[in-house]
MIMILO-314215 format. One record per residue (C-alpha): residue in three letters; chain; x, y, z. Coordinates in steps of 0.001 Angstrom, whole numbers, always signed. Example, Ala and Ser with C-alpha at 12.3 -4.5 7.8 and 13.67 -1.06 7.14 Angstrom:
REM residues 2
<rec ALA, A, <+12300, -4500, +7800>>;
<rec SER, A, <+13670, -1060, +7140>>;
REM end
This chain:
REM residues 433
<rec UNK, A, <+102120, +81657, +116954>>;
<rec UNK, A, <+101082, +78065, +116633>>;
<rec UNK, A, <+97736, +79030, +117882>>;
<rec UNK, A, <+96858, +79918, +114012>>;
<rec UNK, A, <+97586, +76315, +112820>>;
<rec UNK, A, <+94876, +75059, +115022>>;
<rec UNK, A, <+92296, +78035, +114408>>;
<rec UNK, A, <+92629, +77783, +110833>>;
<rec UNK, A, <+92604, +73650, +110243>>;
<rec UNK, A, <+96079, +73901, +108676>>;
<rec UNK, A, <+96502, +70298, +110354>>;
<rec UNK, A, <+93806, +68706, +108498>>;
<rec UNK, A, <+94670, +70268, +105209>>;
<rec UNK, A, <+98460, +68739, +105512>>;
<rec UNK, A, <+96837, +65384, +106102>>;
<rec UNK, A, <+94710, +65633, +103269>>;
<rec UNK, A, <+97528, +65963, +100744>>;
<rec UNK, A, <+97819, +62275, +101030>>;
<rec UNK, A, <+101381, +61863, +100629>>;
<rec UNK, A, <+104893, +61135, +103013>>;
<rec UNK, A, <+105952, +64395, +103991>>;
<rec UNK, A, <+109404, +63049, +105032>>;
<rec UNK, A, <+110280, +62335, +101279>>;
<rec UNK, A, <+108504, +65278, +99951>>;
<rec UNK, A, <+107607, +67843, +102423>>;
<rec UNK, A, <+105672, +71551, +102777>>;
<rec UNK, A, <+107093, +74625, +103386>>;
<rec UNK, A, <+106251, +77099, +105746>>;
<rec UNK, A, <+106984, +80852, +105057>>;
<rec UNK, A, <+106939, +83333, +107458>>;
<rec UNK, A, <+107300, +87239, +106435>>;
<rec UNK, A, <+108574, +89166, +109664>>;
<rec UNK, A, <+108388, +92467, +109885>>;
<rec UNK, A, <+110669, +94915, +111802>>;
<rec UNK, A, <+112067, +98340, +112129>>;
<rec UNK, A, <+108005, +99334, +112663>>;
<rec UNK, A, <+107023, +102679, +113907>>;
<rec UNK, A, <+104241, +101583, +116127>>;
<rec UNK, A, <+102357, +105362, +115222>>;
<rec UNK, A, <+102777, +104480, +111726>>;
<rec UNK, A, <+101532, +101136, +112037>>;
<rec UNK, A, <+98255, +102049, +113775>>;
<rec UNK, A, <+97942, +104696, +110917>>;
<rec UNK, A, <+98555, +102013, +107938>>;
<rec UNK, A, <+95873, +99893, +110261>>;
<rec UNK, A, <+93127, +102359, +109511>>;
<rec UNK, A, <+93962, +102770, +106208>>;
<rec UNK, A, <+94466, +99373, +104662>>;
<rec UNK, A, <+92087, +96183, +104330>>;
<rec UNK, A, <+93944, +93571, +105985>>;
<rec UNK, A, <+91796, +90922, +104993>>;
<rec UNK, A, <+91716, +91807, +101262>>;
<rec UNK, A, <+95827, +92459, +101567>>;
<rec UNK, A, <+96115, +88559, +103040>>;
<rec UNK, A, <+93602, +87118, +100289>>;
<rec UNK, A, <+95782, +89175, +97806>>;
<rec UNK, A, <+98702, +87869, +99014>>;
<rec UNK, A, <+98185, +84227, +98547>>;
<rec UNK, A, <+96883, +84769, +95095>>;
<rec UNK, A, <+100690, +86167, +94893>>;
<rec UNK, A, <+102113, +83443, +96290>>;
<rec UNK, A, <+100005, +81013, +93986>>;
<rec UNK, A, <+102045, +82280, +91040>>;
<rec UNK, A, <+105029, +80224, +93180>>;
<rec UNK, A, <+103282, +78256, +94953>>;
<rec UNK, A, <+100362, +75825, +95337>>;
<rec UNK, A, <+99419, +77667, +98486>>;
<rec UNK, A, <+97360, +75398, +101358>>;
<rec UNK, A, <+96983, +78316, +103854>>;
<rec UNK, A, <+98106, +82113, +104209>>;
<rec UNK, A, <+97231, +83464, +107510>>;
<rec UNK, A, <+97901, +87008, +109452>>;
<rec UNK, A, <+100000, +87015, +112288>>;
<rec UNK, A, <+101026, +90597, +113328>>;
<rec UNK, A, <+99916, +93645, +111277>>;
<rec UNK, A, <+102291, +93055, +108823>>;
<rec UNK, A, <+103600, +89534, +109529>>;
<rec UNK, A, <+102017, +86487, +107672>>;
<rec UNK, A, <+102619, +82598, +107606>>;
<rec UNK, A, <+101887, +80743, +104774>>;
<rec UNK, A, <+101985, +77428, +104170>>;
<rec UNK, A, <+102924, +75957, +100353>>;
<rec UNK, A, <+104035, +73296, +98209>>;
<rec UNK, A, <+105867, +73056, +95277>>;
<rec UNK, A, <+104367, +73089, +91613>>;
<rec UNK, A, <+106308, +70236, +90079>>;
<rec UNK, A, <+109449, +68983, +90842>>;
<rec UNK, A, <+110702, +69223, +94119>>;
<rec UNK, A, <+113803, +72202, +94069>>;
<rec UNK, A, <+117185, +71358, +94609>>;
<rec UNK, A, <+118878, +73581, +97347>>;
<rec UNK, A, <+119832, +76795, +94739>>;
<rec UNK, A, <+116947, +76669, +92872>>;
<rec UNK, A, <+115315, +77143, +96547>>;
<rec UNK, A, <+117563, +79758, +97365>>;
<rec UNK, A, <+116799, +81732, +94072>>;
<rec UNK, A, <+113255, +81092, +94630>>;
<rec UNK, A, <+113605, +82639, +98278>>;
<rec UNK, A, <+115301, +85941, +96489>>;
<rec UNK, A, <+112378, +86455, +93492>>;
<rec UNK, A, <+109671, +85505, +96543>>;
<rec UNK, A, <+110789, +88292, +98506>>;
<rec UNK, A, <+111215, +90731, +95742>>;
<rec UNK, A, <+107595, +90113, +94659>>;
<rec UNK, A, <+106442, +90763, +98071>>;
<rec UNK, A, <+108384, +94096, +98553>>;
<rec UNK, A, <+106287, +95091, +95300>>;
<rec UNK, A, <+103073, +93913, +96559>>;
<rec UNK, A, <+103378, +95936, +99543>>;
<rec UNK, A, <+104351, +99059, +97696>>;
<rec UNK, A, <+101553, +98874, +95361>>;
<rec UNK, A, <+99396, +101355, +95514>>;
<rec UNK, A, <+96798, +100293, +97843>>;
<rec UNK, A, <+99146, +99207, +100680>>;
<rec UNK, A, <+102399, +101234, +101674>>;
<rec UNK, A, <+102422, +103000, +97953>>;
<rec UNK, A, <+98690, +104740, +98513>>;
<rec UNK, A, <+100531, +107373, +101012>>;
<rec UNK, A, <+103876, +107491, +99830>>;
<rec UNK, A, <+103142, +110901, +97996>>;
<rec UNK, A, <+102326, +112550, +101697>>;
<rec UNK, A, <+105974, +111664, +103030>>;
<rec UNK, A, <+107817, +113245, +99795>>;
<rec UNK, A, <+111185, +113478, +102309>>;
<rec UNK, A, <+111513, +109371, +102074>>;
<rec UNK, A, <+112369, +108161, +98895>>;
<rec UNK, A, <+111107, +104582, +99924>>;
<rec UNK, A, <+108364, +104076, +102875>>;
<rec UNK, A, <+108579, +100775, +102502>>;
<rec UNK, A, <+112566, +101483, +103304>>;
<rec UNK, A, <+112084, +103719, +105685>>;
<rec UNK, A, <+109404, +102278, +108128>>;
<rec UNK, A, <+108978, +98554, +107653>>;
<rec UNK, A, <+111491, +96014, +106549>>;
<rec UNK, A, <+111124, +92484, +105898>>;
<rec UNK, A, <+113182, +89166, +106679>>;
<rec UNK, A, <+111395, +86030, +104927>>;
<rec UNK, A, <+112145, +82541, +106733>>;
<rec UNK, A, <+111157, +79414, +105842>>;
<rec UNK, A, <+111776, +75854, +106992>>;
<rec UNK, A, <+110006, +72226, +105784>>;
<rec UNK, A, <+107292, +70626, +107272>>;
<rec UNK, A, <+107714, +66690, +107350>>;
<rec UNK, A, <+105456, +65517, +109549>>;
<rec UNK, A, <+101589, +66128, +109400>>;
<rec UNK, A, <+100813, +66891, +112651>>;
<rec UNK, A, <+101540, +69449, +116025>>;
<rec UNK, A, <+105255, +68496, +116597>>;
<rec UNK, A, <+106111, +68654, +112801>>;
<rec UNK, A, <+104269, +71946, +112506>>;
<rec UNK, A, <+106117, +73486, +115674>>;
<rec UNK, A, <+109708, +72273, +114724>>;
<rec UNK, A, <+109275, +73916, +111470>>;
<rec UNK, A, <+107862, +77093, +112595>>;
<rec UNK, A, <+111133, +77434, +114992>>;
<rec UNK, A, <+113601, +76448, +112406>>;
<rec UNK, A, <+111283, +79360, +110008>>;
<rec UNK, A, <+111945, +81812, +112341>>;
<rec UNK, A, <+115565, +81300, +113274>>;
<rec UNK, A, <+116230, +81652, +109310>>;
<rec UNK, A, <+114073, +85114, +109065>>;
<rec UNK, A, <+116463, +86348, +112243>>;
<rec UNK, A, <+119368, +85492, +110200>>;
<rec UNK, A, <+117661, +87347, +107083>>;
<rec UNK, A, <+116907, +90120, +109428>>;
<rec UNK, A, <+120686, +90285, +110510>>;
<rec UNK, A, <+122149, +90198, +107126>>;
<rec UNK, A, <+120372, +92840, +106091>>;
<rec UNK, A, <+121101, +95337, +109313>>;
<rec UNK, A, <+124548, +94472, +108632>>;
<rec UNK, A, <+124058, +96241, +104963>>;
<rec UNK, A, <+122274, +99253, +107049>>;
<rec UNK, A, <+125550, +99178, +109597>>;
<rec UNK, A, <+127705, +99607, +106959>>;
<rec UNK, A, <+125570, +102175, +104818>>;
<rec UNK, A, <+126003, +104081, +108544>>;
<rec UNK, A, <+129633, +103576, +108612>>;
<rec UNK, A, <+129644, +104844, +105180>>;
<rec UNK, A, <+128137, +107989, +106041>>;
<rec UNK, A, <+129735, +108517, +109323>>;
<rec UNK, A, <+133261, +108465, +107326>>;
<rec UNK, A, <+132120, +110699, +104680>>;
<rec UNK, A, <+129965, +113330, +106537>>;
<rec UNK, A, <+127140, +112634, +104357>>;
<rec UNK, A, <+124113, +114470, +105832>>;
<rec UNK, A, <+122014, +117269, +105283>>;
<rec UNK, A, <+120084, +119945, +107464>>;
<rec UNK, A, <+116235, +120543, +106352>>;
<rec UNK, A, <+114654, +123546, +108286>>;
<rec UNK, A, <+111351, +123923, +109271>>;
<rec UNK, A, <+109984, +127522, +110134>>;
<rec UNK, A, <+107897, +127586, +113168>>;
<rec UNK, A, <+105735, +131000, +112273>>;
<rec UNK, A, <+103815, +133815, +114277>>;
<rec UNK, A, <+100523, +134462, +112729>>;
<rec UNK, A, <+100150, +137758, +114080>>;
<rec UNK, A, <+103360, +139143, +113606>>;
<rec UNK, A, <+104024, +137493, +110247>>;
<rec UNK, A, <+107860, +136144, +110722>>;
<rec UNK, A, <+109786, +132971, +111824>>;
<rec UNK, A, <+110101, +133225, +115346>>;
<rec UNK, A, <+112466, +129694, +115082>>;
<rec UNK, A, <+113828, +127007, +112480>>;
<rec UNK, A, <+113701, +123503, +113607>>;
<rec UNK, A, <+116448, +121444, +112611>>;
<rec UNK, A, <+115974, +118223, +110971>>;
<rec UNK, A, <+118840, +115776, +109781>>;
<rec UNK, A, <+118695, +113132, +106390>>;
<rec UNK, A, <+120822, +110711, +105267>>;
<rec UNK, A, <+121841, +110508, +101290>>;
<rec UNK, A, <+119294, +110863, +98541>>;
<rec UNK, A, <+118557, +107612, +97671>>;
<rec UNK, A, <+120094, +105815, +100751>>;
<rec UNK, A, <+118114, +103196, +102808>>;
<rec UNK, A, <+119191, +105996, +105811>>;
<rec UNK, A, <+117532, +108751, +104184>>;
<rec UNK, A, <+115014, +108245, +107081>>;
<rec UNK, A, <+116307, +110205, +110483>>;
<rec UNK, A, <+114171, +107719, +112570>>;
<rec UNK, A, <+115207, +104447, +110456>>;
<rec UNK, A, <+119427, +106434, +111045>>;
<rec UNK, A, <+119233, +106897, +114710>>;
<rec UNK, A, <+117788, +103342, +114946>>;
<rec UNK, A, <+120689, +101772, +113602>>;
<rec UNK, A, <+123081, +103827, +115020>>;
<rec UNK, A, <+121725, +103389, +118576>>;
<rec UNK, A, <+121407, +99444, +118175>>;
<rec UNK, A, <+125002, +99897, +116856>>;
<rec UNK, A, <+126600, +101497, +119577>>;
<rec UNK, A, <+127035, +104652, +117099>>;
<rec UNK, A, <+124187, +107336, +118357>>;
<rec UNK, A, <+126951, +109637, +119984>>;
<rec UNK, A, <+129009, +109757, +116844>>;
<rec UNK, A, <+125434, +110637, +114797>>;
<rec UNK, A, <+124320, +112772, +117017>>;
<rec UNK, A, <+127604, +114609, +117138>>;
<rec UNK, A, <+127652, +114764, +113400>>;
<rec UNK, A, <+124328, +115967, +112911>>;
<rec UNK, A, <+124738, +118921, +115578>>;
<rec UNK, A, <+127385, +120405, +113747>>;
<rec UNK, A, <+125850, +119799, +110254>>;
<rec UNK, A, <+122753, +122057, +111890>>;
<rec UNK, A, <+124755, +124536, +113097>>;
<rec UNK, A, <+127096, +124763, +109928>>;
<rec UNK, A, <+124295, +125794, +107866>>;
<rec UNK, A, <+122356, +127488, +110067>>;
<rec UNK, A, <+125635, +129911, +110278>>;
<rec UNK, A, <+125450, +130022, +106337>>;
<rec UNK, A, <+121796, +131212, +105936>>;
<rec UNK, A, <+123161, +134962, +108220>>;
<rec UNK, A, <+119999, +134538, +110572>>;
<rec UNK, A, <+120297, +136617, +113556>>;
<rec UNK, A, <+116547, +137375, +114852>>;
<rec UNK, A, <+115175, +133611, +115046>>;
<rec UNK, A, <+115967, +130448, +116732>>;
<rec UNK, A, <+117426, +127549, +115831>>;
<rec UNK, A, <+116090, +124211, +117177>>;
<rec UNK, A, <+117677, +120662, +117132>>;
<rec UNK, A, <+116882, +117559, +118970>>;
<rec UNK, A, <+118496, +116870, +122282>>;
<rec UNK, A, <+119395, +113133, +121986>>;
<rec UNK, A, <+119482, +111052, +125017>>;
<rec UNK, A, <+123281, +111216, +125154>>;
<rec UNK, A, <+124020, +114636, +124334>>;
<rec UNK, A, <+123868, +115949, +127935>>;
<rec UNK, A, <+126648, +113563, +128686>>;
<rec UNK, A, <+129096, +115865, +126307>>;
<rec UNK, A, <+127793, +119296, +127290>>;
<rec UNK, A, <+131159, +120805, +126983>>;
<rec UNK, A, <+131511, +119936, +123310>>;
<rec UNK, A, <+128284, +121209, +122541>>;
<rec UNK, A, <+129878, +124732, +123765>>;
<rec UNK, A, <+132809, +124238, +121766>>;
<rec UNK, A, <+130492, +123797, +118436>>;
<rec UNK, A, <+128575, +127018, +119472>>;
<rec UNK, A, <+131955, +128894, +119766>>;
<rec UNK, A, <+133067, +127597, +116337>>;
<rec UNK, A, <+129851, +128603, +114627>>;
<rec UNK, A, <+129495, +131493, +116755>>;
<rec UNK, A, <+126013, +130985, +117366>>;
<rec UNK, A, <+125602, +131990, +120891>>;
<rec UNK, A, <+123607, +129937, +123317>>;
<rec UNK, A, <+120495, +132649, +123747>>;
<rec UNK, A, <+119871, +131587, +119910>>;
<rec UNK, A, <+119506, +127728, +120177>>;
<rec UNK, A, <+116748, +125929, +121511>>;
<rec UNK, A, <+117313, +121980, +122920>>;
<rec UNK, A, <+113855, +120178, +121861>>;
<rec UNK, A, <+113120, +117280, +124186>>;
<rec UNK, A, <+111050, +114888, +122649>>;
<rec UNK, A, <+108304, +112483, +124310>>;
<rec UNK, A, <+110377, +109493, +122360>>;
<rec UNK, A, <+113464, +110402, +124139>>;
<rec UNK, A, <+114695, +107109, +125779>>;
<rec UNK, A, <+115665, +109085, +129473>>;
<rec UNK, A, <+117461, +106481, +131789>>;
<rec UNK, A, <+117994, +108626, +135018>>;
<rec UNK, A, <+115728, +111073, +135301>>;
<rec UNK, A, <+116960, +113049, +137772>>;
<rec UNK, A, <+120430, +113348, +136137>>;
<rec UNK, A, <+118413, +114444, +132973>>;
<rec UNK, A, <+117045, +117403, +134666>>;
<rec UNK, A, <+120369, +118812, +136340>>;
<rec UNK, A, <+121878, +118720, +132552>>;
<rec UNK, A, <+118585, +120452, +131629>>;
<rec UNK, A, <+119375, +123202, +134790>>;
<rec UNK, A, <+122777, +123313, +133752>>;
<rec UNK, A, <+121731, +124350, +130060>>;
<rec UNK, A, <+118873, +126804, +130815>>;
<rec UNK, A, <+122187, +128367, +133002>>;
<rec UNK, A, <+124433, +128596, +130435>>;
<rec UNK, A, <+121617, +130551, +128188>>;
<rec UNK, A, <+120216, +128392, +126064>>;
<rec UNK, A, <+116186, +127535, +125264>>;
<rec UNK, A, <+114740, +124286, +126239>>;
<rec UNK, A, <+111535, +122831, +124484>>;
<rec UNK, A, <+108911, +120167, +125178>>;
<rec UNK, A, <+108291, +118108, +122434>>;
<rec UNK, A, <+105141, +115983, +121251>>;
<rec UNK, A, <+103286, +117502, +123886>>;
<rec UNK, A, <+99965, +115544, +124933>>;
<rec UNK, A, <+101408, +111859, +122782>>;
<rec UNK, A, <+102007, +110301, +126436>>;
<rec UNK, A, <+103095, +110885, +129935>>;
<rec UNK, A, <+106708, +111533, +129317>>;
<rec UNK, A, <+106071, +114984, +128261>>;
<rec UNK, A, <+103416, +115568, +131002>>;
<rec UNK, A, <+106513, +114622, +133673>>;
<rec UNK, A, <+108783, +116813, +131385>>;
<rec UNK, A, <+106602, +119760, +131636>>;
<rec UNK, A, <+106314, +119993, +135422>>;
<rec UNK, A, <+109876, +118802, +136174>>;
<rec UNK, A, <+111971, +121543, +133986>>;
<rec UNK, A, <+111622, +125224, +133101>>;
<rec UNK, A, <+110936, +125374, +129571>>;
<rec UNK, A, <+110581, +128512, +127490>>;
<rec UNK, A, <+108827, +126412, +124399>>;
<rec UNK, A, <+106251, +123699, +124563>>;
<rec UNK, A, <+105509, +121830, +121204>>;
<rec UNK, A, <+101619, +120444, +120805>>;
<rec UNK, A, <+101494, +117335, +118975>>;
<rec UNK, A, <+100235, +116683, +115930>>;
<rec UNK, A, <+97723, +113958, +117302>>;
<rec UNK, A, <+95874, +116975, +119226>>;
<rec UNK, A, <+95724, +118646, +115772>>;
<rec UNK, A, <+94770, +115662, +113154>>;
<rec UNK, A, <+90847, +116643, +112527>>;
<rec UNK, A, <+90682, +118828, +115000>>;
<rec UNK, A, <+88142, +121063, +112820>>;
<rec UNK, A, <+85737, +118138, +113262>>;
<rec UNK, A, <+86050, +116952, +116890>>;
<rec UNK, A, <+84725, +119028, +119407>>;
<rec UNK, A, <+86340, +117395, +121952>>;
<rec UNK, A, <+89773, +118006, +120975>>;
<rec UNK, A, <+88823, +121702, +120222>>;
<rec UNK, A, <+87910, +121925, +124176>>;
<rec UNK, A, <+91297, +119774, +125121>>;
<rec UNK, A, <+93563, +122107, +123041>>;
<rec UNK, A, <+91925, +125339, +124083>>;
<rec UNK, A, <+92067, +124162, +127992>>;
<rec UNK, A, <+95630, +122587, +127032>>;
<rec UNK, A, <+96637, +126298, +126123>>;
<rec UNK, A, <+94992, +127864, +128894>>;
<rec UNK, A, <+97048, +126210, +131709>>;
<rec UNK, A, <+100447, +126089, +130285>>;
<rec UNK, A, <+100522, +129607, +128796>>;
<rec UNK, A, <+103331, +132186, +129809>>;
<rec UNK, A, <+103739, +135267, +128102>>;
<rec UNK, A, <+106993, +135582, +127827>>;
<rec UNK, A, <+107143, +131978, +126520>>;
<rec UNK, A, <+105891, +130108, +123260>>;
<rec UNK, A, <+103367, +127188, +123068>>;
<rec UNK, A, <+103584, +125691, +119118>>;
<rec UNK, A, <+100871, +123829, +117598>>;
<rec UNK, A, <+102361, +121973, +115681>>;
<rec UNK, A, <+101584, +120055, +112770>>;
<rec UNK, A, <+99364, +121908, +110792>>;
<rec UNK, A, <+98474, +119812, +107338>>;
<rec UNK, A, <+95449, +121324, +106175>>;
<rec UNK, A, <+93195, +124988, +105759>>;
<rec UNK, A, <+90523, +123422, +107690>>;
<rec UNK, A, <+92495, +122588, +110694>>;
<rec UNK, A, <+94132, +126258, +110537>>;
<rec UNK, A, <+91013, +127667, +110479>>;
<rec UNK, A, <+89755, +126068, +114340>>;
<rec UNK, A, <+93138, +126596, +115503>>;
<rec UNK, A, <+92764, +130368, +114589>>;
<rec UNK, A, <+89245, +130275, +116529>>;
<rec UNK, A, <+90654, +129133, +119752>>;
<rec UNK, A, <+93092, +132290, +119260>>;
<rec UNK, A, <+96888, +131150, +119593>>;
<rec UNK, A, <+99484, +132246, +116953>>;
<rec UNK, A, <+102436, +130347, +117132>>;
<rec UNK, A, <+102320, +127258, +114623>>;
<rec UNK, A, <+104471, +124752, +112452>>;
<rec UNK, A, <+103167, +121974, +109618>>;
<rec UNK, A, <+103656, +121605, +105991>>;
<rec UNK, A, <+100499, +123815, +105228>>;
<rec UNK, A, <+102943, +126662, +106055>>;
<rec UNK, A, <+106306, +124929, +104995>>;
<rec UNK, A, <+107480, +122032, +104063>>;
<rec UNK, A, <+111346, +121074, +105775>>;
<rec UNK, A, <+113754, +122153, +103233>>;
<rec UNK, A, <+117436, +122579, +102915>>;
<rec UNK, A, <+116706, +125899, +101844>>;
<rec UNK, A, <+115622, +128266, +104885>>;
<rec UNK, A, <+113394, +130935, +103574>>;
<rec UNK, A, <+113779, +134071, +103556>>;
<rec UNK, A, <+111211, +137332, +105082>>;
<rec UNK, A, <+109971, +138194, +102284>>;
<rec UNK, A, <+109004, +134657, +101717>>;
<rec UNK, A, <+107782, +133668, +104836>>;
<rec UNK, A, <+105796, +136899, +104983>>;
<rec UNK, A, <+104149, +136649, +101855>>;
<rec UNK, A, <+103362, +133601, +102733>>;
<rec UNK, A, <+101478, +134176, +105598>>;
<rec UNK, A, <+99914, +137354, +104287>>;
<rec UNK, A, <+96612, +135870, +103230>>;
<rec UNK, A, <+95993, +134430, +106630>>;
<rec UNK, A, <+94029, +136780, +108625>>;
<rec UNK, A, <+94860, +136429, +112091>>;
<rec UNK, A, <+92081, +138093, +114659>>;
<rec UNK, A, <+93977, +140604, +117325>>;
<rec UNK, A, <+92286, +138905, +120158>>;
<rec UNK, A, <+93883, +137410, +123262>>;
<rec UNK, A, <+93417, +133787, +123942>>;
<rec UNK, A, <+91426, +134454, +127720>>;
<rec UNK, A, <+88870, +136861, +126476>>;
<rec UNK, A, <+86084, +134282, +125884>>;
<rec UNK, A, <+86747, +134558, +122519>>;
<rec UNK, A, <+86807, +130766, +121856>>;
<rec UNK, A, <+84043, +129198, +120437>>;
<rec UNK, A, <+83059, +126178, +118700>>;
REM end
């Protein structure tokens, strides 16, 4: 990190100020970012001027500041170096500037050219500032104008933002110990559809914290929970919560499909216990695998995998072609579903290339008595050069949003009624670009 002082001439602007630092010192301010989805990251990357967010910044931190230097450290961390307009602050005044400075900054970033230009595409988080990037500010005087006075106060800055950090994932603990103790949760359902037959062949089941809760987020809830020792208690939680409602909504020719979290194989006999009490039996449930689950022992991973396809119940890939973990997943266990990811979808009516991946993608891992999804479907146009390549199993909010609410037939089927689907099979040359 100090390699910024010394690309940007921060030293030679301190010594220009012309004044003893010990008596009346800088301050350095560092914004720290964490909880960051790296996918979601590279995504904001793309979409956001960096440059023109750091230029904006400092003229936001001029209206607290005199600023002498703002630079980007991470791709949303900053330093900044300041002084102070007028008197020097006593320690409260500091403190409340510290507060107002870090509320200004949580609007900047959820203005609507940073983090607020997208928030309408993720309707299910009330806050995406919330629910994939938080902030810890730290900041520590600089009282000497040169290397060693810049480093010492660049430690002491970041110690401070890891005690900001802390206090604030002790809030999120006990927002999680909240609803642990309550049962607060709710099941969302996603359909994944059959274009040719015009049904719900499954529901995916999807778990949120309370409206209006910093939780609300499933990936920002597990996170916690897992760096809090709590994941088995969530997980547990959440399974029954699926299955509860799932009961509810009567459905007896579809799926249901929840996430198999890294430490539900070690309590398979509970998980027959909840099917028993919801009498949902195990030919009716499918265990997704995701490429983000964290799998320690591998090899024990696949017996409880054997053990489940044994007992009757459905196993899934999920994320398919996002990394190598699914690729190992694939050829290591017997699964009856496998789940493309969204990445091979995104654009995929203008990229040749991933046209040719996802039809050859389909051509080696198809079984007909099993199900490959493509899933995440946004848009018409991607629909379209998915339905050239032939395949007719699909998920995505162009079809349905998740929703408490599982739709009925009738819905789902006049829903997909204006799609025309050709009656072709997908190894009859009948892909084309």
């Amino acid at each position: 990190m100090f390699d910024f002082v010394l690309k940007s001439n921060t030293l030679e602007k301190l010594r220009n100020i012309g004044r003893d630092l010990w008596e009346k010192p800088v301050m350095i301010l560092l914004m720290r970012g964490f909880f960051k989805d790296e996918e979601w990251i590279s995504y904001l990357s793309m979409k956001i001027n960096t440059d023109e967010m750091v230029r904006e910044f400092k003229e936001r931190l001029s209206r607290h500041f005199d600023v002498i230097e703002v630079v980007k450290i991470g791709q949303f961390d900053l330093a900044a170096i300041v002084d102070f307009k007028g008197q020097f602050p006593n320690e409260k005044v500091l403190n409340d500037m510290m507060v107002k400075l870090e509320v200004d900054i949580v609007d900047f970033l959820m203005s609507e050219k940073y983090l607020g230009k997208i928030k309408e595409q993720i309707d299910i988080f009330t806050d995406p500032f919330k629910s994939f990037v938080d902030f810890s500010i730290g900041h520590a005087f600089i009282r000497k104008a040169d290397e060693d006075g810049i480093v010492t106060a660049i430690n002491l800055a970041l110690k401070d933002a890891e005690i900001r950090k802390r206090v604030k994932m002790n809030k999120l603990l006990q927002e999680l110990l909240r609803i642990l103790d309550r049962q607060d949760l709710e099941s969302y359902f996603q359909p994944i559809v059959d274009l040719k037959d015009k049904k719900a062949i499954a529901y995916e089941a999807l778990i949120r914290g309370p409206k209006g809760s910093l939780l609300r987020n499933p990936g920002i809830l597990f996170k916690v929970a897992a760096s809090s020792g709590l994941e088995m208690e969530l997980d547990k939680l959440a399974r029954r919560k699926h299955l509860e409602k799932f009961k509810q909504f009567g459905i007896k020719d579809a799926y249901i499909s929840i996430n198999l979290g890294p430490l539900t194989p070690l309590f398979i006999d509970e998980v027959d216990k909840d099917m028993k009490r919801y009498e949902i039996p195990p030919d009716m449930v499918i265990w997704e695998i995701s490429e983000k689950t964290y799998i320690d022992d591998f090899a024990a991973f696949l017996r409880v995998v054997e053990f489940l396809t044994s007992r009757g119940y459905r196993v899934a890939v999920d994320d398919f072609g996002a990394g190598f973990t699914t690729f190992k997943l694939t050829f290591s266990i017997r699964s009856h579903f496998i789940k493309i990811d969204r990445g091979v979808v995104k654009n995929i009516e203008s990229d040749e290339d991933k046209r040719y991946l996802l039809y050859k993608m389909i051509q080696c891992f198809y079984r007909p008595n099993d199900a490959l999804v493509i899933e995440g479907v946004e848009t018409k146009e991607e629909l379209n050069s998915l339905i050239k390549i032939g395949y007719r199993y699909y998920q995505g909010f162009y079809f349905f949003k998740p929703s408490p609410k599982i739709p009925t037939d009738e819905e789902i089927k006049e829903k997909l009624s204006s799609i025309e689907m050709p009656d072709v099979k997908i190894f009859n040359a009948y892909y084309e670009f």
